[in-house]
Phi, psi and omega in degrees: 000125172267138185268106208231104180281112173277111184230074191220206176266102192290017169293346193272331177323298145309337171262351173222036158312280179314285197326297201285344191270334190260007144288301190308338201261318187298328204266011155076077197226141181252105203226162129226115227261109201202146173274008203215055140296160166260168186298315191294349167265007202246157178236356163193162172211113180281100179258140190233151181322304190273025165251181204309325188277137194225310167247131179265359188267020158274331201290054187312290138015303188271121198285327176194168193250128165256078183309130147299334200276134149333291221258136185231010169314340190233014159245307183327318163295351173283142209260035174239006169266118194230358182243166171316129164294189123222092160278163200279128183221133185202129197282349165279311185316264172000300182266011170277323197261352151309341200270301225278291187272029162269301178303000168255357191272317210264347174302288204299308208277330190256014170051048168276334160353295208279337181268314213265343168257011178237047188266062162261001179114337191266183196240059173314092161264348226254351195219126201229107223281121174307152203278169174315296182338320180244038190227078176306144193250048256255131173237130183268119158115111186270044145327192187260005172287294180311323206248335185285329165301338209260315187280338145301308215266340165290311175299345177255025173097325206279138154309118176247120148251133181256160168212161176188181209284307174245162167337125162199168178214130200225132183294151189040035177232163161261127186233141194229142192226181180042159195318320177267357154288333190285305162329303174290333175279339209249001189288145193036014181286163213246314182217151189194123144249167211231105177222038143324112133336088181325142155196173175306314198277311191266356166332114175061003182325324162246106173261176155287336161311302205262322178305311180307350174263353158308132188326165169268154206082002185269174200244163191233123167229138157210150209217326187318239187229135196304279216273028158290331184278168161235093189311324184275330164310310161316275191321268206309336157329283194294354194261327165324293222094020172258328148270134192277294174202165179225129174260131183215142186246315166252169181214164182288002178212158208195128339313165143338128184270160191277349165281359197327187179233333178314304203266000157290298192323146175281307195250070162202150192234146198228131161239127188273052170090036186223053159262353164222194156160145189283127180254130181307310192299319188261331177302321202279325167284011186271316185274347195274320132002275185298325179274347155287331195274325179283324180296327178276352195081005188261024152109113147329117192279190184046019189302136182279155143298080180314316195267334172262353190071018138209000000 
């Protein structure tokens, strides 16, 4: 029997209890699933940042780490983690946050704004939103979030260029990599989304510098991680006109503090942390998966990349 440590916030327990014990039994797993193994006893751990576990080095035992969460920024440097990491790529997480940005892509491109805050009586006819085909769409990060947004947003017409860090080639994306690929995806794009990784490297990554090679008037979504912006390079955009508006689900401090200049601004939209979330039902087959496939010897899927940091 393997002894499998829940290692979260315990309101999440209840929620993914059922879902992970009737995974481990489809996945033909002998499990015992608990919050209070003791470490020299657990053999795996379904982990959320913020739960009780911090230091991993009694988990002598333990054979691999099970994120619930996407973003492992903020356990990957710990240096008391010696075992495979894995993060959760879950195929509901995935269409929830294609639904999230194809729908602020698709609010921003057809100018509904103006219609859903402009019920004044008069009768604006004279401006007519350009068909997809003439709205480049640039996504910072070819993940597999980043590359599942980019083949919606293809499938509706938009030119997508994707960028990322390394090389990567994805069908029907233009894919641009490195500092001077970062330039060429972002020169004249109409919209830019940020689903990038926190790292040293994507920190402010949209600045002032890089903002300014966007068209003027372009749009911002991020869904990504708080700190891919430099918020006040952002504000002095948006106060310019070189940014049109920016939609943001996430920040560097979370919740939003109520003083924010964010949440005042006329052209910015605050979203609370909801363009996604890890769904219990499909998550629990996802760890349930991996942890048969490690009882098997056949190689962890999602494994994080320690030195890139996801």
């Amino acid at each position: 029997m393997l002894n499998i440590l829940f290692s979260a916030q315990p309101p999440r327990w209840f929620e993914y209890e059922a879902p992970l014990n009737a995974a481990f039994v489809a996945a033909g797993l002998d499990v015992d699933l608990s919050r209070d193994h003791a470490p020299d006893q657990t053999d795996y751990i379904v982990f959320a940042p913020n739960g009780p576990v911090r230091d991993f080095s009694p988990y002598t035992r333990t054979k691999a780490i099970m994120s619930l969460w996407a973003g492992v920024e903020t356990v990957v440097d710990n240096r008391t983690l010696t075992q495979p990491l894995c993060r959760m790529v879950d195929d509901s997480l995935t269409s929830g946050m294609v639904e999230w940005v194809v729908g602020h892509t698709m609010r921003h491109h057809l100018g509904m704004d103006a219609h859903i805050h402009g019920q004044d009586g008069v009768w604006r006819d004279g401006v007519f939103p350009p068909v997809a085909a003439q709205r480049p769409v640039t996504i910072l990060g070819n993940g597999a979030l980043g590359a599942a947004c980019g083949q919606a947003l293809h499938r509706l017409g938009f030119p997508v260029t994707g960028w990322s860090r390394n090389p990567k080639d994805i069908p029907n994306i233009r894919c641009l990599h490195g500092d001077d690929g970062l330039k060429g995806a972002l020169a004249g794009a109409e919209i830019v989304v940020l689903l990038l990784p926190q790292t040293q490297e994507t920190e402010d990554i949209l600045n002032g510098d890089t903002l300014a090679l966007m068209a003027k008037g372009a749009f911002v979504i991020n869904p990504g991680r708080g700190p891919l912006i430099d918020d006040g390079a952002l504000l002095d955009a948006l106060d310019s006109g070189q940014i049109a508006h920016a939609t943001l689900d996430v920040f560097r401090v979370e919740p939003l503090p109520k003083d924010h200049p964010y949440w005042s601004h006329p052209r910015v939209t605050v979203t609370p942390h909801i363009a996604s979330t890890t769904r219990p039902e499909t998550a629990s087959q996802v760890i349930a998966e991996n942890i048969r496939r490690g009882e098997r010897g056949e190689g962890f899927l999602h494994l994080v990349n320690r030195s890139k940091g996801y």
